[in-house]
C-alpha positions in Angstrom: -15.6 -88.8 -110.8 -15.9 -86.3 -113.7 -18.2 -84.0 -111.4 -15.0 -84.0 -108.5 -12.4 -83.6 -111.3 -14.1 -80.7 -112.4 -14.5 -78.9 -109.3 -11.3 -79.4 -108.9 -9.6 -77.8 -112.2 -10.1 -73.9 -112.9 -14.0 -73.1 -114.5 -14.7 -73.6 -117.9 -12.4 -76.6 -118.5 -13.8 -79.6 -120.0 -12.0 -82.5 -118.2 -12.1 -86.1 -119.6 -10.8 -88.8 -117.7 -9.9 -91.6 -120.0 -8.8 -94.3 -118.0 -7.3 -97.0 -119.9 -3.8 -98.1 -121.0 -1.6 -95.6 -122.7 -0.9 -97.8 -125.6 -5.0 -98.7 -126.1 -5.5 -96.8 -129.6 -5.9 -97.5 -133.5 -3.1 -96.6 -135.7 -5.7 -95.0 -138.1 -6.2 -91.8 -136.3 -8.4 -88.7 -137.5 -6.6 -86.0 -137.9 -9.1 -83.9 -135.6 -9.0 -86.9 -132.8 -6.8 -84.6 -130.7 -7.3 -86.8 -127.8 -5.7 -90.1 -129.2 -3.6 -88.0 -131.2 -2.0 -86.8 -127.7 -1.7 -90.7 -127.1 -0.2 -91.4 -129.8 2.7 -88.8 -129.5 3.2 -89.9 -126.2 3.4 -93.3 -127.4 5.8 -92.7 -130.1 7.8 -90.2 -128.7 8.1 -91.7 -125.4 8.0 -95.2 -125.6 9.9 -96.4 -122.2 7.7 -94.8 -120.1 5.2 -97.4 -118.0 2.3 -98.2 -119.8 0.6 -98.7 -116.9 0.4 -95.2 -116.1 -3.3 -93.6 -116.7 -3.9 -90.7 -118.6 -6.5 -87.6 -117.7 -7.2 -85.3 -120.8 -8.4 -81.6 -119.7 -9.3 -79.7 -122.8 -10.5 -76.0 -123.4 -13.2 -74.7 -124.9 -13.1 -72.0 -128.1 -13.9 -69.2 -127.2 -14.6 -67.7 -130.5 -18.4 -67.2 -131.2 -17.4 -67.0 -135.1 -16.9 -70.8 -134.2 -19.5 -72.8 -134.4 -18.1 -76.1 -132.9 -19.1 -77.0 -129.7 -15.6 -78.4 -128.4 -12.5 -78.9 -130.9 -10.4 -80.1 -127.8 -7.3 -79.1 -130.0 -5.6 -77.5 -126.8 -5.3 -80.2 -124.1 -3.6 -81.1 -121.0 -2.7 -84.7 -120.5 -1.5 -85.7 -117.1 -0.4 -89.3 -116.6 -0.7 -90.5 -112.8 0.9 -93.8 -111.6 -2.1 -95.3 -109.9 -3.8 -99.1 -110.0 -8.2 -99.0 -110.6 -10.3 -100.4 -108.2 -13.4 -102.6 -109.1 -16.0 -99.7 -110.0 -13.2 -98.1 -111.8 -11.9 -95.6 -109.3 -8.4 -94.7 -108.2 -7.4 -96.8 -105.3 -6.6 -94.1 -103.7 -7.3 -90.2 -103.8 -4.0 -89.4 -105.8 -5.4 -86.4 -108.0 -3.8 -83.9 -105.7 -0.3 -86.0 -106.2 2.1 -84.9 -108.8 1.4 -86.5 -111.7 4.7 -88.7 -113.7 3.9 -86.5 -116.7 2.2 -83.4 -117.5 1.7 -82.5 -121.6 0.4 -79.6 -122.9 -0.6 -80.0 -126.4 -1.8 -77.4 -129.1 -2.5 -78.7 -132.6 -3.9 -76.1 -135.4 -7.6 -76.9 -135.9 -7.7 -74.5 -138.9 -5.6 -76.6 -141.2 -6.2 -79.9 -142.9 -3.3 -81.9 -141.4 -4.2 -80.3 -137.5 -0.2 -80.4 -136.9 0.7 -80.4 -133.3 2.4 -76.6 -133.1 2.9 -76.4 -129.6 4.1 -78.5 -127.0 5.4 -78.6 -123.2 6.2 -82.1 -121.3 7.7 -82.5 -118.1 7.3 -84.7 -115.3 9.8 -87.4 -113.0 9.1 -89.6 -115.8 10.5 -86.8 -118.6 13.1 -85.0 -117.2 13.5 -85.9 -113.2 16.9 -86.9 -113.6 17.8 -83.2 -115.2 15.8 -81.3 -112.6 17.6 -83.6 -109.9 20.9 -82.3 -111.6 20.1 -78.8 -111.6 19.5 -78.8 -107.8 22.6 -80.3 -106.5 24.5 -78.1 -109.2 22.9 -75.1 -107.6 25.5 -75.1 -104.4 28.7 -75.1 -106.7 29.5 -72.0 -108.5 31.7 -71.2 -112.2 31.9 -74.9 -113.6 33.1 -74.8 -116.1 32.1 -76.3 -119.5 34.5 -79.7 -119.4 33.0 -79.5 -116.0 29.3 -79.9 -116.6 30.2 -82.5 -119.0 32.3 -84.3 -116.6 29.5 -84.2 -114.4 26.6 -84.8 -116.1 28.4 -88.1 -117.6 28.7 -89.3 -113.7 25.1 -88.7 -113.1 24.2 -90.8 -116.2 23.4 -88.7 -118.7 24.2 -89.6 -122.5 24.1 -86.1 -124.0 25.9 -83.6 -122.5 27.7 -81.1 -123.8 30.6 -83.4 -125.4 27.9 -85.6 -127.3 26.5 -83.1 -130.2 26.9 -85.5 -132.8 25.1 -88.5 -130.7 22.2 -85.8 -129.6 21.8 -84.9 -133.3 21.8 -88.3 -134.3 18.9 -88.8 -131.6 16.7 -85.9 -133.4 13.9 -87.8 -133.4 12.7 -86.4 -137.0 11.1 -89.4 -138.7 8.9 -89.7 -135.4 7.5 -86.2 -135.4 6.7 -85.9 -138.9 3.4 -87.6 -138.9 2.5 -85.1 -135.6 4.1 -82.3 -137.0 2.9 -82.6 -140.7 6.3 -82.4 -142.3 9.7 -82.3 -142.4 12.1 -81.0 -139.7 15.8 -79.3 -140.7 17.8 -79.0 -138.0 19.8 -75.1 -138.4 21.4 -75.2 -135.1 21.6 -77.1 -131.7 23.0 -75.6 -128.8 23.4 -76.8 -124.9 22.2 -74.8 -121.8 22.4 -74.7 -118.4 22.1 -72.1 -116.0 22.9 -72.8 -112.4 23.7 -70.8 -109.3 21.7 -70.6 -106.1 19.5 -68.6 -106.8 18.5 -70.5 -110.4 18.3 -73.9 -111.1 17.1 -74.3 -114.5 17.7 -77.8 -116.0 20.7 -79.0 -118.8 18.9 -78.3 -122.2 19.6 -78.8 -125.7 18.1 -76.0 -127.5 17.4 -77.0 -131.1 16.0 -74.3 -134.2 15.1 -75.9 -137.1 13.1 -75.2 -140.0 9.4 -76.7 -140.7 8.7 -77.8 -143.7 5.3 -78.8 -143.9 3.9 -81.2 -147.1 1.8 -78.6 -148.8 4.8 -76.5 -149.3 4.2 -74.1 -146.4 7.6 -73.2 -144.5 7.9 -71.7 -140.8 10.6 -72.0 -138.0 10.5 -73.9 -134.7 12.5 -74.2 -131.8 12.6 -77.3 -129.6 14.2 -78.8 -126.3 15.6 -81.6 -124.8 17.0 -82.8 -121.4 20.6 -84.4 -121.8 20.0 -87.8 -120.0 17.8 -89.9 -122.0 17.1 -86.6 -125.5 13.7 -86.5 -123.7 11.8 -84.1 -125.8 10.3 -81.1 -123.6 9.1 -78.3 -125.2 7.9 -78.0 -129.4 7.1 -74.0 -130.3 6.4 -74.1 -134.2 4.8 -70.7 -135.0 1.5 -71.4 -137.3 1.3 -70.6 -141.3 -1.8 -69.9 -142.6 -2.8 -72.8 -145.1 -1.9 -71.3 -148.6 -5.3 -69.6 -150.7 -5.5 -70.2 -154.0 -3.2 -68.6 -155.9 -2.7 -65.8 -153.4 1.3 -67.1 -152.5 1.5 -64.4 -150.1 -1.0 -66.1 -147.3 2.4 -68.7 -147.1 4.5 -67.4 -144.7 1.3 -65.1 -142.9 1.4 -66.0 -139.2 -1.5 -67.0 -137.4 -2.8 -68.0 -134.1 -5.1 -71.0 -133.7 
């Protein structure tokens, strides 16, 4: 199976099928286990979706030669298909070429001690279906205003659109992401989205920027998203601070890129 998955994934990918349940890990991760890491978050940040559902890991390869490590795996795909396993622990069915319920991209920074997840994208029906649903129909009608998309979001089921700020904020799931993140979030600003017309149909989002601070002291900015119907997390963009050096205060706020 890993032979066929391979061929059919771009070259030089590394793909790992790991075929059990979702929620099949120890709570005393390594901080370099990026795989069960990525279960983890999933786990945590996502706990109503099916744990049935069977995750596929794809990881990258370095390709730094100044690195001597044969395969940090700390950028990954994980795609979650809804499939059952047969005896010889196959798919029932051919269903790699289906849509998977989920599809994460994760990047966590191998160059620091913590490894803090600093990029992430998630969608998927399971993630944000219901906003992507929205967006289409909302693509025939044009100048809605902002009551509006409330009035109609709130029909459709969601329970954050633009009237709910102060339920979304109190949503944030901050106390979830710190262990991922390696620190503290502070929200600066939260702000709704949404784009529509028939040429674009770009999902309801809640746009948050906050301010990272991680526990050795080290301080950097991130932006995350959010669909309005269940505060799904989709996206985490936290831009990388070298590790402080000594006494040399300055290497705090340098940017990096893992």
């Amino acid at each position: 199976m890993l032979t066929s998955m391979r061929n059919r994934h771009i070259r030089g990918v590394l793909v790992l099928a790991v075929l059990g349940a979702l929620s099949a890990m120890a709570d005393d991760t390594r901080a370099d286990d990026y795989v069960a890491r990525s279960r983890q978050f999933l786990r945590q940040l996502y706990p109503s979706l099916d744990q049935r559902l069977r995750p596929v890991f794809i990881g990258r390869r370095l390709h730094d030669p100044g690195f001597r490590s044969s395969d940090t795996m700390n950028l990954l795909t994980v795609l979650l298909y809804d499939f059952e396993l047969g005896y010889a622990g196959e798919p029932l069915e051919d269903l790699w070429c289906s849509r998977p319920a989920v599809k994460a991209i994760f990047g966590f920074d191998w160059q620091t001690a913590n490894k803090e997840l600093f990029r992430l994208e998630i969608s998927g029906p399971a993630i944000d279906g219901a906003a992507m649903e929205f967006a289409q129909n909302a693509g025939k009608l044009r100048g809605w205003s902002q009551a509006e998309v409330a009035a109609a979001l709130s029909a459709a089921g969601a329970r954050y659109g633009p009237d709910r700020k102060a339920e979304f904020l109190r949503s944030f799931p901050r106390e979830r992401l710190k262990p991922f993140i390696g620190g503290d979030l502070e929200v600066v600003s939260a702000g709704f989205y949404f784009e529509h017309s028939a040429q674009i149909q770009l999902p309801p989002t809640w746009v948050v920027e906050a301010k990272w601070h991680a526990k050795d002291g080290r301080e950097s900015d991130c932006t995350l998203s959010f669909e309005p119907f269940n505060g799904n997390l989709t996206m985490i963009s936290l831009t990388p601070v070298a590790p402080n050096s000594g006494d040399q205060q300055d290497d705090k706020r340098k940017p990096k890129v893992p």
